[in-house]
C-alpha positions in Angstrom: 19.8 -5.4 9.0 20.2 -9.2 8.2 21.9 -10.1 5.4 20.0 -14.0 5.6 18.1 -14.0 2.7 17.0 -17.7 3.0 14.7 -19.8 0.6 12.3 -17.6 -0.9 9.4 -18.0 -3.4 6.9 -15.5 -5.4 3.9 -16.5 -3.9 3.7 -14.2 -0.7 0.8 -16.6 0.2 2.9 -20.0 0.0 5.8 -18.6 1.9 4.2 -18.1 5.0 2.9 -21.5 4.8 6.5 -22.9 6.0 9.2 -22.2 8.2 13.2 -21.4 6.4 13.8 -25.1 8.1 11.2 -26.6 6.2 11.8 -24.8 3.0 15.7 -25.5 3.4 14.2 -29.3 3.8 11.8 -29.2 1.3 14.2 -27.8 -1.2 16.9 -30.0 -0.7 13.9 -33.1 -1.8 12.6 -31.0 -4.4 17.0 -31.1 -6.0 17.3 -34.5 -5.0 14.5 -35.3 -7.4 16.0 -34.1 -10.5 16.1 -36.8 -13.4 19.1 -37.6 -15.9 18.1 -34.1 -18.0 18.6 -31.9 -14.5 15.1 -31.3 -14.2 12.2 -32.4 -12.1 8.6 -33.8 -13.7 5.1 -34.4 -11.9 6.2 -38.2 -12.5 9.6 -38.0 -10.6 7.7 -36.9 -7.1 5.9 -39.9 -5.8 9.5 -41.8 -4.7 10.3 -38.1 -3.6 7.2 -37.6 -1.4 7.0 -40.9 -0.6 10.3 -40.9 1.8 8.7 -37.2 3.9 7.7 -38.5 7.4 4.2 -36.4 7.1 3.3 -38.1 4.0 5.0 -41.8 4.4 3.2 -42.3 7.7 -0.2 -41.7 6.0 0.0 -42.6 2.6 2.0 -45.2 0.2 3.8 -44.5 -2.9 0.8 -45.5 -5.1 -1.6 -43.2 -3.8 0.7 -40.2 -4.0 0.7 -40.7 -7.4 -2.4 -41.3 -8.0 -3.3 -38.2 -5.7 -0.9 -36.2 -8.8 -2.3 -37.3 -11.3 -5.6 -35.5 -10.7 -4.0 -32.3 -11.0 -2.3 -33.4 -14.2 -2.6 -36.5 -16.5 0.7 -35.5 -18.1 3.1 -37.0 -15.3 6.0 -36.1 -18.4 5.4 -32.5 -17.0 8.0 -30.9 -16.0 7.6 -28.4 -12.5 9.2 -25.8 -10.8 9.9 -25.4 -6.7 6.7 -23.6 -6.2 4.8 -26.2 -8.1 6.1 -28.9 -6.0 5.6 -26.8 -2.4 1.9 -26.6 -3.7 1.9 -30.5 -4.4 3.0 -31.2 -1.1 0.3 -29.0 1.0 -2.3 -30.8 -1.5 -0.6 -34.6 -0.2 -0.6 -33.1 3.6 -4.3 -31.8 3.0 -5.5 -34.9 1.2 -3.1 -37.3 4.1 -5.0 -35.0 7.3 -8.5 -35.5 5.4 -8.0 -39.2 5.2 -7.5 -39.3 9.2 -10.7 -36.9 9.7 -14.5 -37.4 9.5 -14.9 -36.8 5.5 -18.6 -35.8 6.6 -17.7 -32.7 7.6 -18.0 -29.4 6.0 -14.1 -28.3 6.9 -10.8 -27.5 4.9 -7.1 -27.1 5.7 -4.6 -24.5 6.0 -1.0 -25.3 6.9 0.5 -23.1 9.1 3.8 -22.5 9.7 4.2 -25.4 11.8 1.3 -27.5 11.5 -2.0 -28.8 9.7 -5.3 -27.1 11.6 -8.8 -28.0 10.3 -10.9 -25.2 9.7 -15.1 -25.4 10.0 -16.9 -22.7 8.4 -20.7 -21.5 10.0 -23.4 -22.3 7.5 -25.3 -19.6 9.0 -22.7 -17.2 8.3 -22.3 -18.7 5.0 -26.1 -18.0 4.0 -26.1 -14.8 5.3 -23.3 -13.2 3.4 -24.9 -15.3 0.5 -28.3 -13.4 1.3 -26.1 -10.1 1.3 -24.6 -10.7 -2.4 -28.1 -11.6 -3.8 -29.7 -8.4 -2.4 -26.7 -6.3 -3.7 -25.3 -7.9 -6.8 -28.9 -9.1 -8.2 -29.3 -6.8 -10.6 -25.6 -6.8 -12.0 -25.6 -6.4 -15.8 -22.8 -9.8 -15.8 -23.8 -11.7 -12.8 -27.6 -11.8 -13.1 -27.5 -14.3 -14.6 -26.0 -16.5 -11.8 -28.0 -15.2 -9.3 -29.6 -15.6 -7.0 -27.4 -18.4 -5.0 -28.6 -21.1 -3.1 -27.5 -20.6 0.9 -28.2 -24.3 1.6 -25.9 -25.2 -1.8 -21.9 -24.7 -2.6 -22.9 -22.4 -5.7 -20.9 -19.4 -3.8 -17.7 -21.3 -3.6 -18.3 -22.5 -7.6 -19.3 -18.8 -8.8 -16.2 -17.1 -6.7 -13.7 -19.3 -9.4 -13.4 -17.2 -11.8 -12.8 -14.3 -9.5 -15.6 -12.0 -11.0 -18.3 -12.6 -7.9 -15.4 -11.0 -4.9 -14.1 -8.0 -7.3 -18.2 -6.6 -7.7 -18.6 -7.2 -4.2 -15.2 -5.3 -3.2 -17.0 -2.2 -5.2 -20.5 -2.7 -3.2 -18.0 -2.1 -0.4 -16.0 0.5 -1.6 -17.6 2.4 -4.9 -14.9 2.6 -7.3 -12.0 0.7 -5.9 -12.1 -1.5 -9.0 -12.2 -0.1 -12.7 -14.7 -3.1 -14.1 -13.3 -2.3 -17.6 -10.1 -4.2 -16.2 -12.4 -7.6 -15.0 -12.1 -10.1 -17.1 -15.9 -11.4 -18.0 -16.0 -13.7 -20.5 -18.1 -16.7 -19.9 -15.5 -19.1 -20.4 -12.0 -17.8 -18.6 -8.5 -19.4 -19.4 -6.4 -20.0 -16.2 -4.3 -16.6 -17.1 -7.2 -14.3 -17.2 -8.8 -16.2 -13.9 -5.4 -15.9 -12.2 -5.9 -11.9 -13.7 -9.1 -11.6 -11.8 -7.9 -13.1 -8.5 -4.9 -11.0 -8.3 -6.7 -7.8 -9.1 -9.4 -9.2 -6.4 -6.7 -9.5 -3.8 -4.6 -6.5 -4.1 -7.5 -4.0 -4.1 -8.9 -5.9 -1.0 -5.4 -5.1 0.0 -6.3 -1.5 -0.6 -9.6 -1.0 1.0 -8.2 -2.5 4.2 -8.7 -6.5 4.6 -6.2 -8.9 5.6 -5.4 -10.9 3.0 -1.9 -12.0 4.3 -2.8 -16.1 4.4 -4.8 -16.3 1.0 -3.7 -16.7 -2.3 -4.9 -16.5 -5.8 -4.6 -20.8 -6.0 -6.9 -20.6 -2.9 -9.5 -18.4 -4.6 -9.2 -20.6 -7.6 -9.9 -23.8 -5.8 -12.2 -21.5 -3.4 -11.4 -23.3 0.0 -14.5 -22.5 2.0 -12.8 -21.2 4.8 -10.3 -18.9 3.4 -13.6 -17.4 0.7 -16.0 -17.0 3.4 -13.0 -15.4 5.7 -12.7 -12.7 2.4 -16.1 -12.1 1.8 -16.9 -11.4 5.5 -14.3 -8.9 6.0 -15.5 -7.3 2.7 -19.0 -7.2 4.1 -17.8 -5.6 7.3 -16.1 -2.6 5.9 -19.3 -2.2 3.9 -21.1 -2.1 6.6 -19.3 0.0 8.9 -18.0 2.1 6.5 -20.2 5.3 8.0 -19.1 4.6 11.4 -16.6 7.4 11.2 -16.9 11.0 12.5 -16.1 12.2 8.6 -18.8 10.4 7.0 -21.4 10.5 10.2 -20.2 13.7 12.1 -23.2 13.3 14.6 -21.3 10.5 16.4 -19.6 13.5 18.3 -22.9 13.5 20.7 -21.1 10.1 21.9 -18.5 12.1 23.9 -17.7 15.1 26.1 -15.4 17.1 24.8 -12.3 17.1 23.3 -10.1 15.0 24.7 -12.9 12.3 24.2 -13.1 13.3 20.7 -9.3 12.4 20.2 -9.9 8.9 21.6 -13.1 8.3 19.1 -11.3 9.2 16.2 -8.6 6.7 17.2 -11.3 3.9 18.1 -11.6 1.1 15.3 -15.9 1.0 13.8 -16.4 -2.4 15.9 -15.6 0.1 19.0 -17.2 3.1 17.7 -20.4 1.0 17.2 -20.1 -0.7 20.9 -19.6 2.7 22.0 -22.7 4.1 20.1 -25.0 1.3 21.4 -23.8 1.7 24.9 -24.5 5.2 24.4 -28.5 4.7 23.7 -28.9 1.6 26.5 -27.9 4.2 29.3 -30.1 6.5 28.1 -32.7 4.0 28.0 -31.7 2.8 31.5 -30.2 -0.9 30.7 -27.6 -1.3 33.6 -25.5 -3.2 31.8 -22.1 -2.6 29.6 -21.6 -4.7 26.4 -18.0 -5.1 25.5 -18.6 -7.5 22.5 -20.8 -9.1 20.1 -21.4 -12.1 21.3 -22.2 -13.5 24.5 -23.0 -9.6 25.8 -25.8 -10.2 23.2 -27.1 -13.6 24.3 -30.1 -12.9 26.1 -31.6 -10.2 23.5 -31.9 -8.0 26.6 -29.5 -5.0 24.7 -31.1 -5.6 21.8 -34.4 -5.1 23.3 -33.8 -2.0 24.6 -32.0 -0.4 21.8 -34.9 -1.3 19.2 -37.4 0.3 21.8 -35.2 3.1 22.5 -34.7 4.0 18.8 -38.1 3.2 17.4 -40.3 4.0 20.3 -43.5 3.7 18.0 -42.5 0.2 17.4 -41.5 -0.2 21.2 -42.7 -2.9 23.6 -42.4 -4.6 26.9 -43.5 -8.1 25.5 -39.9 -8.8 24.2 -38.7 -8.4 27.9 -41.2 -10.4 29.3 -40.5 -13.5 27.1 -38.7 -15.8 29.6 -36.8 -17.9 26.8 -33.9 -16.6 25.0 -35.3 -18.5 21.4 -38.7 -16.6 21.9 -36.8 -13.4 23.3 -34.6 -13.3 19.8 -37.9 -14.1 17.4 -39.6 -11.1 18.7 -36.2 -9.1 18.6 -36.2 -9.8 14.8 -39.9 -9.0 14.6 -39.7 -5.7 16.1 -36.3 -5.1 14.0 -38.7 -6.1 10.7 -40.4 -2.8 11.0 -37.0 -1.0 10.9 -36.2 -3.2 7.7 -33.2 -4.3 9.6 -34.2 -8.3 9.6 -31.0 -9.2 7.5 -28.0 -10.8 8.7 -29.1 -12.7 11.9 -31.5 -15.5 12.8 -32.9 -16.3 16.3 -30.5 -19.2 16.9 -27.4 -16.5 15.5 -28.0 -14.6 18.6 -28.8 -16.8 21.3 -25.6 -18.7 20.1 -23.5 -15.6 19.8 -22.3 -15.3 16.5 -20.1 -12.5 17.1 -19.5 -11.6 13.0 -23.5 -11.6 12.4 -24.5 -9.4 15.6 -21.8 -7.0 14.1 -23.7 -7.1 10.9 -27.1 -6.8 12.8 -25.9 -3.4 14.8 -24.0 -1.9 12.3 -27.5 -2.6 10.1 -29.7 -1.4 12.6 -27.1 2.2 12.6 -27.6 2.4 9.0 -31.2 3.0 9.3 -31.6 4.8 12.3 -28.6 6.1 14.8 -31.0 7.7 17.1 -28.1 10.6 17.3 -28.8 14.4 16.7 -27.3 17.1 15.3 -25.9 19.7 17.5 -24.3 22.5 15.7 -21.4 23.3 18.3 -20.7 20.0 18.5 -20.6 19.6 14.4 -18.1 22.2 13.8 -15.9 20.9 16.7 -15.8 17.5 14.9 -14.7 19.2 11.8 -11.9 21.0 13.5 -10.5 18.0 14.8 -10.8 15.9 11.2 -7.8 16.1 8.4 -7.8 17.6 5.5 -8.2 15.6 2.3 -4.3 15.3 1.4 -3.5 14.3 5.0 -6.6 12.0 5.2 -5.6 10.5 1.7 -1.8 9.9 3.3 -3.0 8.2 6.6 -5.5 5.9 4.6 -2.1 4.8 2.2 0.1 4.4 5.2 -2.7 2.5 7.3 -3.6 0.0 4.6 0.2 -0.9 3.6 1.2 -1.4 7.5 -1.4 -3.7 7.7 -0.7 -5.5 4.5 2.6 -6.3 5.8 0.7 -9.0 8.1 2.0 -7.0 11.8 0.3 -8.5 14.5 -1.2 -5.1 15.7 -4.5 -4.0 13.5 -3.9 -0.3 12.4 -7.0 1.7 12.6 -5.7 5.2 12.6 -2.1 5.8 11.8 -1.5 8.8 13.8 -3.1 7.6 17.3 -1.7 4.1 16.6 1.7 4.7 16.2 2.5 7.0 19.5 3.2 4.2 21.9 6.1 3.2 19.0 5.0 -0.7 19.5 3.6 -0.9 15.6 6.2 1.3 14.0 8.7 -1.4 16.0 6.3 -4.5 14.4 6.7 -2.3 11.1 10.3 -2.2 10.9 10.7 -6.2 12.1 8.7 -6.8 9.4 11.2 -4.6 6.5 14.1 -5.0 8.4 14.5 -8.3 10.2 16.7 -8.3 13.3 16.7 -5.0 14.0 14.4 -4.3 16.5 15.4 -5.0 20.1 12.7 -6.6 22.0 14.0 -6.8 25.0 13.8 -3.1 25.1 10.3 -2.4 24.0 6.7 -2.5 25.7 4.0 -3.8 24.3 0.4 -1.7 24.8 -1.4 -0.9 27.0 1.2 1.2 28.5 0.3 3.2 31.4 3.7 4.9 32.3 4.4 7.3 29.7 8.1 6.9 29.7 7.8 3.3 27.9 6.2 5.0 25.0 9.1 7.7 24.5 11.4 4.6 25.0 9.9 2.6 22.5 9.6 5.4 19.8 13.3 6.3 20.8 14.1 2.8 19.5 12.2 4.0 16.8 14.2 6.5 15.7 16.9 5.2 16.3 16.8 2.3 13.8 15.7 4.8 11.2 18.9 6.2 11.6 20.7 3.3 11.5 19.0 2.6 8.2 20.4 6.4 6.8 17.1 7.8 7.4 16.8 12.1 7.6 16.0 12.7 11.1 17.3 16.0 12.0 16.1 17.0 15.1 13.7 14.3 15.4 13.0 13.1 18.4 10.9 9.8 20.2 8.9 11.8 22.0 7.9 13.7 18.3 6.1 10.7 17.7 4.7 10.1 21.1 2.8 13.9 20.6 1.1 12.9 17.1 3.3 15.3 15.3 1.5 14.1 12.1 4.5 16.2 9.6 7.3 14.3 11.0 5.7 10.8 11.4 4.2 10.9 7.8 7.8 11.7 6.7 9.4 8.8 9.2 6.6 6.3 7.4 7.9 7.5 3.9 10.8 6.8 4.2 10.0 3.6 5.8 8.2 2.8 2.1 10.8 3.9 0.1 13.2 1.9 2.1 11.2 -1.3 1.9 10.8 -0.5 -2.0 14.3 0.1 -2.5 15.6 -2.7 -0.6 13.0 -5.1 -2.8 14.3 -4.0 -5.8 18.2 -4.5 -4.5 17.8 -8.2 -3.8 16.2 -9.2 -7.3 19.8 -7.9 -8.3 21.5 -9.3 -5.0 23.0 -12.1 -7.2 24.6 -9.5 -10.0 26.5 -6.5 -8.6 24.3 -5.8 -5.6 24.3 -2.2 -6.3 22.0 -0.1 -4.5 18.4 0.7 -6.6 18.0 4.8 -6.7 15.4 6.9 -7.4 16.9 7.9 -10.7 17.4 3.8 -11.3 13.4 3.8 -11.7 13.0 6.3 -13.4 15.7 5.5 -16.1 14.7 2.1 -16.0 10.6 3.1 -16.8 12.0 5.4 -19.7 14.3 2.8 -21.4 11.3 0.2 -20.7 8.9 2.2 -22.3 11.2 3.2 -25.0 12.1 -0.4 -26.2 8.8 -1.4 -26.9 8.6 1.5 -29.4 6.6 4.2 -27.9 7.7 7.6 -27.5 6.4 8.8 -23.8 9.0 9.6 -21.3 9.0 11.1 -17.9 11.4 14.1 -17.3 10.7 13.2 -13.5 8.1 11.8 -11.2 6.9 15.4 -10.9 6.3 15.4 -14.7 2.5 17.1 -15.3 2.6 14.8 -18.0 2.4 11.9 -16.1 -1.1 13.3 -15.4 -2.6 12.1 -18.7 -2.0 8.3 -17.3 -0.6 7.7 -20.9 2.7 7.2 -19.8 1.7 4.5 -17.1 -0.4 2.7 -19.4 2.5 2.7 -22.0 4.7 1.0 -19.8 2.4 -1.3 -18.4 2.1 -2.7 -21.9 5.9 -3.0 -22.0 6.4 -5.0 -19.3 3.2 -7.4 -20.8 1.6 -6.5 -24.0 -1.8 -8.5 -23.3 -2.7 -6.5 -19.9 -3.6 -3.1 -21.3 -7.3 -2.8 -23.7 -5.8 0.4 -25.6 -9.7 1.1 -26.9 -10.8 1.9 -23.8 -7.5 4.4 -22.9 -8.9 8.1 -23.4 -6.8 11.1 -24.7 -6.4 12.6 -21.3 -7.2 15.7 -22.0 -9.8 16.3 -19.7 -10.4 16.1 -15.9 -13.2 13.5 -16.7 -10.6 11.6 -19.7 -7.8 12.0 -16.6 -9.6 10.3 -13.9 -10.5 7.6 -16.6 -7.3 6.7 -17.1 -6.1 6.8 -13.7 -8.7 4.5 -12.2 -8.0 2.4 -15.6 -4.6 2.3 -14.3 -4.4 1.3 -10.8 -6.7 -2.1 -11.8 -4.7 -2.7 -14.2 -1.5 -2.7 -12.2 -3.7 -4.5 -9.3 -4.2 -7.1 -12.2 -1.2 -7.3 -13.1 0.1 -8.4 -9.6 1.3 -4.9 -8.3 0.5 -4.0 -4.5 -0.3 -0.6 -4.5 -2.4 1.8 -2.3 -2.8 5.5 -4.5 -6.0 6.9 -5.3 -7.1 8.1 -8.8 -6.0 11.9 -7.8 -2.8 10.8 -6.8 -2.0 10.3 -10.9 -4.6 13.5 -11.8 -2.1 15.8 -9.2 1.0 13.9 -10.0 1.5 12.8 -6.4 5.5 12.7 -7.0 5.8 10.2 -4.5 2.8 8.1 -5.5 4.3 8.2 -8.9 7.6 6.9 -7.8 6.1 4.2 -5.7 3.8 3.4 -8.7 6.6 3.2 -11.3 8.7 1.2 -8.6 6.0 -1.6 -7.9 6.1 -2.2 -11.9 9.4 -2.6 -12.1 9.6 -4.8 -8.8 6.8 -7.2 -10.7 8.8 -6.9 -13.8 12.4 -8.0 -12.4 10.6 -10.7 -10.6 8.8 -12.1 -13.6 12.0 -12.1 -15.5 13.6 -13.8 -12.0 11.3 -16.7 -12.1 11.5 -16.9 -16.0 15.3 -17.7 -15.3 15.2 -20.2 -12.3 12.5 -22.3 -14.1 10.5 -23.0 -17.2 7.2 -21.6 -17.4 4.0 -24.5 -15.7 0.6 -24.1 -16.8 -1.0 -21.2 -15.6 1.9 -18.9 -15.5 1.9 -15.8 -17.2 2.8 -15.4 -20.6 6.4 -14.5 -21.2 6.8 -11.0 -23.1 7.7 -11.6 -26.8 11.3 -10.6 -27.9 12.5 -7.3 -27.7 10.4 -6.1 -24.8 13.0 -7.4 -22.2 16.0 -5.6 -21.5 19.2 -6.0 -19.9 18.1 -5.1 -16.3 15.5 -7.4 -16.7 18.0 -10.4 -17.7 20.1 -9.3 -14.5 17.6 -10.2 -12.1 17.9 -12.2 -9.3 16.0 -15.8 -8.9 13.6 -17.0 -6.3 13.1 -13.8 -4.5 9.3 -13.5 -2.5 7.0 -11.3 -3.2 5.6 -8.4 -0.5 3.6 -5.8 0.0 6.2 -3.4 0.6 5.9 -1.7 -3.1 2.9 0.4 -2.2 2.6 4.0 -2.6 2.4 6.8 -0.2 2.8 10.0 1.6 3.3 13.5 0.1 6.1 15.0 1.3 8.8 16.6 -1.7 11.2 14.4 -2.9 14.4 15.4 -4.0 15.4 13.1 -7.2 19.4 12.1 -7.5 20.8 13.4 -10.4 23.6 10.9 -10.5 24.3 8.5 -13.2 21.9 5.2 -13.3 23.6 2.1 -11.8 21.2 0.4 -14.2 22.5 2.0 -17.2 26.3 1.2 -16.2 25.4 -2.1 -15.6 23.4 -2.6 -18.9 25.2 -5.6 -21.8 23.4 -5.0 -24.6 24.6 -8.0 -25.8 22.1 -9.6 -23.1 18.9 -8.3 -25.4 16.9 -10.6 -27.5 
C-alpha cells in the first residue's frame, strides 16, 4: 500500500474538488498568507488570491475583496485551510460567471481539473417539484410551505435548512430517517442546519444515491444543479423501488427459466423496467427494441402500444394515426390520464427525450398496472432463487458502501457484480491506492472466462498482501458467486478500510496499529469519562441491544446531539427498535457514514456494532484533529466542554479526509483480540482537561 498521505481535508466533498498538485499549491498560498501573529484572516487573502493565475487574469485585487466581504463583514476573522479552499472555488465561480451569459439559469462545479458550467431542465425541475407537493402536502412541518411554485426558485430556498430532502428521503425509503432526530425549528442556527444536511446526506448515502460530489455547504447554498441532481436520484429509487423480484415476484413471467432468472436478479430497476416494457410491446406486436429512455421514446410509438396493450378498454388506433410527434405525445398523456399515470412528463418531455422523466413516466405507469400475472410455478421458483433476510440485509450494506466510495462501476447486486473481479479491483484502488495492477486486469464485458478468474486472482491476491484470512480461497471462488466467502473477503475489506482510517488520525503520534479491542476500550473509557456507567463487555454484548449504551456515548463525544426525553428504557422489542432507529439518525447527524439497519442493534449484529462504535470514534478523533490544526470558523461544531476529551482524543492526527469507509457490514463471527489496548498504553493523563 502507499504510504503518500498528501494534503488532506475533512470535507470528503471539497477534496475531490482538487488535485494533490493543486492542494500542495494552494496550501503553500494559504502559509504564505500568514500575518505577524502566525495566523491567516479573511482580510489577509485578497493580496493572496490576487497573485493565482485563475483569479488575477479575471479579477483585480479590489474585487476579490469586495467578493469576501459578502460572506463576512468581519475581514479581522481569522480562517482555517478549508475556509480558504471554499473562498477560492467561490472567487473561480464568481471569476467564470463574470465571463458567462449571467442570464442563464446555470451553476458551477470545479472538477478536479477544471471549471464546467452546469444547466439544470426547468421541466425536470417542475416535475420533481410537482412530485414533493403531491407527497409532502400534507406534512404536519412542511404544510405550511407548500405547495411550491414550479415556475419559482422556492425549492432551492425551502431545501436550506435541510428539512425538505430528509422527508423526501423517507417518501423514498419509509423509515430511513428517525424525524425525532430533524431539526424543525422555524428559525435554524448554522450548527443545527449543518445537523440536517449531514444527516440528509449520509442516509442518502444509505438508501443508495451518489452523493460523492455534494456537500453539506452545497445544500446550504442549494446550487441548483447539485439539489436537483439529489432530489432526482431520491425520486428514482422511489419510484423503482418495486422493480425487484422480492417486492414484485411476478416479474419472473419476464424470463424462461432459470438461468434467465440469475441474469434478472443481477439487472439494475432502469433494466428490469426496459426489460418489462419490451416484454409487453412483443406481445402487442411492436417490432421494435427500446434500449433507453430517450430517443427510443421519441415518436410515442412504444408508448402507444404499451398504454393499449395494458389498458385495452382505454385502447386506441387514433394515437398511431397522429402523424406529428407533439400531437402523437398529447394523446399519449390523454390515454395515460385514465390510468392516473399523467405525472412526470409533458408532451414536449417526450418528443425531446428527457431520459430522467420517461423513466419516471414507465416506472409510473408499472406502479399502476404491470400487465404481469401470477403463475404459481413460476412464484415459488422466484423465491428459491431470492436470499434470506440476513444475507439480503448483508448485500444491501456491502452494495451501498461500495458505491459510496465513488468506484466508477455502479453496484446493483453485490454478488453478480463482483464475479468478473473488475469492482472488487475499483474497491481496493479506492482503500488501498497503488495496489492494484492495471495492466493486468480486464475491464467488463468479458467474454473469455479466463480474464475473470485472472482478475479475481488479483483479487485475492492483494487481500493477502493486506494480511487478509484466505485459506483456501481461491479467484475462481468468486468468479462462481460463492456468496460465504465473498461476504467474508468484503468484510474484511471494511474492517480494513476502518482500521486503516483510524491508524492515520494517529499517523503523526506512534502510528500504532488501531485493533478491535482499541475500539472497544476506547468507547468504554469514552463513555466512562463523561460520567455514565454503561460499558460493553464485547461487541457481542446483549446489552448493547437496549441502544442505551450507543446513545451514552454519542453524548460523550458531543453532549448537544442526543434528546435524552425521547430515549425509551429498552425493554421492549417496540422501546428496542425505538432506540435503534433513534440511533443510526443520530449518528447520521452527527457526521457518521454508516449503513446498519435498526435489527442490526435489536440482534446485536457483532460486526455492525463494531463498525458502528468504530465510525464514532473515527468522527470523534477527527473533530479533535481539526480542533488542533485550527481555531474553530463559524459554523463549526461546538467543541465538547472539559472533561469529555480524553487522551486519545488529544493524540489525534491533523488534516486527515473524511470517507465513507467507516460503514458497517456483514455478519460473519468475529473473534475479538484479547491483547492489551495500544490506546491505553499510549494514554498521558496529564493530556486531560
Amino acid at each position: 500500500m502507499s504510504n503518500f498521505v498528501g494534503v488532506l481535508v475533512s470535507d470528503p466533498w471539497l477534496q475531490s474538488q482538487f488535485t494533490q498538485v493543486e492542494l500542495r499549491g494552494l496550501k503553500s498560498k494559504f502559509l504564505s498568507g500568514r500575518n505577524q501573529s502566525g495566523k491567516v484572516t479573511l482580510g489577509d487573502l485578497p493580496p493572496v488570491m490576487s497573485k493565482l493565475k485563475s483569479l488575477s487574469e479575471l479579477l483585480t485585487e479590489d474585487e476579490i475583496k469586495s467578493i469576501l466581504s459578502e460572506s463576512s463583514p468581519n475581514m479581522d476573522e481569522e480562517i482555517d485551510f478549508e475556509s480558504f479552499l471554499r473562498a477560492f472555488l467561490n472567487l473561480q465561480a464568481r471569476a467564470t460567471e463574470k465571463l458567462g451569459d449571467s442570464k442563464t439559469n446555470s451553476s458551477f462545479l470545479k472538477a478536479a481539473t477544471t471549471t464546467h458550467r452546469h444547466t439544470i431542465s426547468e421541466s425536470e425541475k417542475s416535475s420533481y417539484v410537482s412530485h414533493i407537493n403531491s407527497f409532502l402536502g400534507q406534512d404536519p412541518f412542511l404544510k405550511e410551505f407548500l405547495p411550491i411554485d414550479p415556475s419559482s426558485d422556492a425549492l432551492f430556498d425551502l431545501v436550506k435548512d435541510g428539512v425538505l430532502i430528509c422527508k423526501l428521503i423517507n417518501v423514498a425509503v419509509p423509515g430511513t430517517i428517525d424525524e425525532r432526530a430533524i431539526n424543525t425549528k422555524r428559525l435554524l442556527n448554522p450548527w443545527e442546519r449543518n445537523e440536517n444536511h449531514t444527516l440528509c446526506l449520509n442516509s442518502a448515502k444509505a438508501i443508495g444515491c451518489t452523493v460523492v460530489n455534494i456537500g453539506t455547504q452545497d445544500l446550504v447554498e442549494a446550487r441548483p444543479h447539485l439539489v436537483v441532481s439529489l432530489i432526482s436520484q431520491i425520486i428514482k429509487i422511489q419510484l423503482l423501488a418495486d422493480l425487484n423480484l422480492k417486492k414484485t415476484p411476478q416479474l419472473v413471467e419476464l424470463v424462461e427459466d432459470s438461468k434467465d432468472v440469475e441474469e434478472l436478479i443481477s439487472l439494475s430497476p432502469e433494466k428490469v423496467l426496459l426489460k418489462w416494457m419490451n416484454f409487453h410491446l412483443k406481445k402487442a406486436g411492436y417490432k421494435k427494441q427500446v434500449t433507453n429512455f430517450s430517443s427510443d421514446l421519441k415518436d410515442g410509438e412504444a408508448y402507444a402500444h404499451l398504454l393499449n396493450a395494458l389498458a385495452p378498454e382505454h385502447g386506441t388506433t387514433t394515437t398511431l394515426d397522429a402523424k406529428d410527434p407533439n400531437e402523437r405525445a398529447n394523446l399519449i398523456l390523454e390515454q395515460a390520464e385514465k390510468l392516473d399515470c399523467k405525472r412526470y412528463v409533458t408532451p414536449k418531455d417526450i418528443v425531446e427525450g428527457s431520459p430522467n422523466l420517461n423513466l419516471a413516466f414507465v416506472a409510473q405507469i408499472f406502479q399502476h398496472r404491470n400487465g404481469l400475472s401470477v403463475d404459481n410455478k413460476k412464484l415459488s421458483f422466484a423465491e428459491m432463487m431470492t436470499d434470506d433476510a440476513q444475507t439480503s440485509r448483508e448485500e444491501r450494506c456491502f452494495r451501498f458502501w461500495m458505491n459510496s466510495l465513488g468506484i466508477d462501476t455502479y453496484v446493483n447486486n453485490v454478488f453478480e457484480d463482483v464475479r468478473s473481479g473488475w469492482v472488487l479491483l475499483e474497491v481496493l484502488d479506492k482503500i488501498s491506492p497503488g495496489s492494484v495492477n492495471w495492466k493486468q486486469a480486464t475491464k467488463p464485458p468479458i467474454k473469455m472466462p479466463f480474464r475473470k478468474v485472472e482478475n479475481c486472482n488479483q483479487v485475492i491476491r492483494i487481500g493477502k498482501s493486506l494480511n487478509f484470512s484466505l485459506v483456501n480461497v481461491a479467484g475462481n471462488d468468486v468468479v462462481q458467486g460463492n456468496k460465504k466467502l465473498i461476504l467474508a473477503f468484503l468484510w474484511q475489506l471494511m474492517r480494513f478500510s476502518m482500521l486503516q482510517l483510524l491508524k492515520n488520525l494517529r499517523s503523526h503520534s506512534q502510528g500504532k496499529e488501531i485493533t478491535d479491542a482499541d475500539i472497544l476500550i476506547w468507547a468504554n473509557k469514552k463513555v466512562k469519562s463523561s460520567g455514565r456507567r454503561s460499558q460493553m463487555e464485547s461487541f457481542k454484548d446483549k446489552s448493547l441491544s437496549t441502544g442505551k449504551f450507543f446513545l451514552e456515548l454519542l453524548s460523550s463525544v458531543e453532549p448537544r446531539v442526543v434528546n435524552w426525553s425521547l430515549v425509551t428504557k429498552g425493554e421492549t422489542d417496540e422501546d428496542k427498535k425505538l432506540n435503534a432507529t433513534y440511533i443510526i439518525s443520530v449518528a447520521r447527524k452527527l457526521g457518521c457514514s454508516i449503513f446498519l439497519l435498526p435489527e442490526d442493534i435489536m440482534e446485536v449484529n457483532q460486526k455492525m456494532m463494531l463498525t458502528l462504535t468504530a465510525s464514532i470514534m473515527y468522527w470523534s478523533l477527527q473533530q479533535k484533529a481539526a480542533e488542533q490544526e485550527s481555531s474553530p470558523s463559524e459554523g463549526k461544531r461546538t467543541p465538547e466542554p472539559p472533561g469529555e476529551e480524553s487522551a486519545e482524543d488529544k493524540e489525534s492526527a491533523p488534516g486527515i479526509r473524511y470517507s465513507d469507509s467507516n460503514a458497517s457490514l456483514s455478519s460473519q463471527d468475529l473473534d475479538i483480540k484479547n491483547e492489551e489496548s495500544s490506546l491505553q498504553s499510549e494514554e498521558d493523563p496529564s493530556n486531560k482537561d
